[in-house]
C-alpha positions as CSV (number, residue, x, y, z in Angstrom):
1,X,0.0,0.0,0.0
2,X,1.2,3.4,-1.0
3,X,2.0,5.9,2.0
4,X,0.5,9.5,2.3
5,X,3.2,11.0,0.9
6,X,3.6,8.3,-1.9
7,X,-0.2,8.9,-3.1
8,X,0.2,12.5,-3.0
9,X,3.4,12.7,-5.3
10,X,1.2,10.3,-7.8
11,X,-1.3,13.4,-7.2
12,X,0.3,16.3,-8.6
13,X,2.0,14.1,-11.0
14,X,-0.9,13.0,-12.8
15,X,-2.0,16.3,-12.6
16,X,1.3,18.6,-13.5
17,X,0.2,19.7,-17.1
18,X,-2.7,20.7,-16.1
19,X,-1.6,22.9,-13.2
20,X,0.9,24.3,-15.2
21,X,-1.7,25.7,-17.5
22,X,-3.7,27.0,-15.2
23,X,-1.0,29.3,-13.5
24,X,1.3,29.8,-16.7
25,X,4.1,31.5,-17.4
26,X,2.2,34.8,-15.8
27,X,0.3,33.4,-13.0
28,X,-3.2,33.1,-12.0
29,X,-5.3,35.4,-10.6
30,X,-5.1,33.9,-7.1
31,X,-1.2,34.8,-7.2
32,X,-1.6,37.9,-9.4
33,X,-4.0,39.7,-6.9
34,X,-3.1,38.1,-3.8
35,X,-0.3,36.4,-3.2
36,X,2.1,37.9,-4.9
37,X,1.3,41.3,-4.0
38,X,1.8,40.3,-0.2
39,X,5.2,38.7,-1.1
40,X,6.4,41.2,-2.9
41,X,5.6,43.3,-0.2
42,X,6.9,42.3,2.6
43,X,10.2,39.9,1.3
44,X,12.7,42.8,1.4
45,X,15.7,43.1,-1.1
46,X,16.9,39.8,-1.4
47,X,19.7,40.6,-4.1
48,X,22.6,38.3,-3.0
49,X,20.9,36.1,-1.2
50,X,19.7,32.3,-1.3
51,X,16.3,31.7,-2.4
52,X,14.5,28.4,-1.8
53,X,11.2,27.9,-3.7
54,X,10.3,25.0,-1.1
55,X,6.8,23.2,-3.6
56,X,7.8,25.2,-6.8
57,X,5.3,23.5,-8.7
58,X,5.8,24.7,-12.4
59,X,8.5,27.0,-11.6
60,X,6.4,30.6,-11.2
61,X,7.8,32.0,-8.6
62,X,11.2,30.9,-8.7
63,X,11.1,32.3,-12.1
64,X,10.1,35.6,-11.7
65,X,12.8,35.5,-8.8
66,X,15.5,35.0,-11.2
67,X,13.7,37.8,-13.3
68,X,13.2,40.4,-11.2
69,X,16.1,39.9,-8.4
70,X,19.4,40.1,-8.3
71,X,19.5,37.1,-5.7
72,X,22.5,34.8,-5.8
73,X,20.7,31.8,-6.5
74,X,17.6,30.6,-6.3
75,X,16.4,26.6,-5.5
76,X,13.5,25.2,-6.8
77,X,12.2,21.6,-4.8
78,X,8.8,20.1,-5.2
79,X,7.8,16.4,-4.3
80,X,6.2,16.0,-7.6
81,X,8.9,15.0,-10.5
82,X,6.6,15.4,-13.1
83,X,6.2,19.2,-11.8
84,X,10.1,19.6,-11.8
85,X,10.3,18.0,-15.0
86,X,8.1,21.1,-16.4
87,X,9.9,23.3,-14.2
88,X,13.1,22.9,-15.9
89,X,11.6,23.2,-19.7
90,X,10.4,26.5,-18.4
91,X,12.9,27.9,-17.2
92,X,14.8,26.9,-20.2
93,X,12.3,28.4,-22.5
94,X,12.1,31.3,-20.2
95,X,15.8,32.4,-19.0
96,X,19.0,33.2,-20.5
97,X,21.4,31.0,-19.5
98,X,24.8,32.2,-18.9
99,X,26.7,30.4,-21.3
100,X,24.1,31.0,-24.2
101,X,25.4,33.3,-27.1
């Protein structure tokens, strides 16, 4: 039998696509008017520092981290493989890499 934590990471794994869609490469409304707006807020200047993106899910928020921030670097962990996976394709299709030309 599967444990808690098993069945939820088959959770957002079967469901990944689909949550990346609904939150996008801009973010849904819940983070756009909300949460976000709060973060933003109240986080502080976090240039040179460590940033960790503890249930990154598709890879939002660490995204617009790496956009908007001058932070050192910036770690992205999530239980769900699948959501890494997707993670990593957009941040690829998304950010500049250093060694690109």
């Amino acid at each position: 039998m599967a444990s808690e934590l098993e069945s939820v990471e088959k959770i957002w794994d079967e469901h990944a696509e689909y949550w990346n869609q609904c939150i996008g490469d801009e973010g849904d409304k819940n983070r756009t008017e909300s949460s976000d707006i709060c973060l933003w807020k109240y986080i502080g200047n976090v240039d040179d520092k460590v940033i960790l993106d503890a249930g990154c899910g598709n890879g939002y928020l660490a995204i617009k981290f790496a956009l908007q921030t001058q932070a050192k670097r910036i770690i992205g962990v999530d239980l769900s493989s699948a959501m890494i996976k997707i993670t990593k394709e957009n941040i690829n299709r998304r950010i500049k890499q250093e060694n690109d030309s």
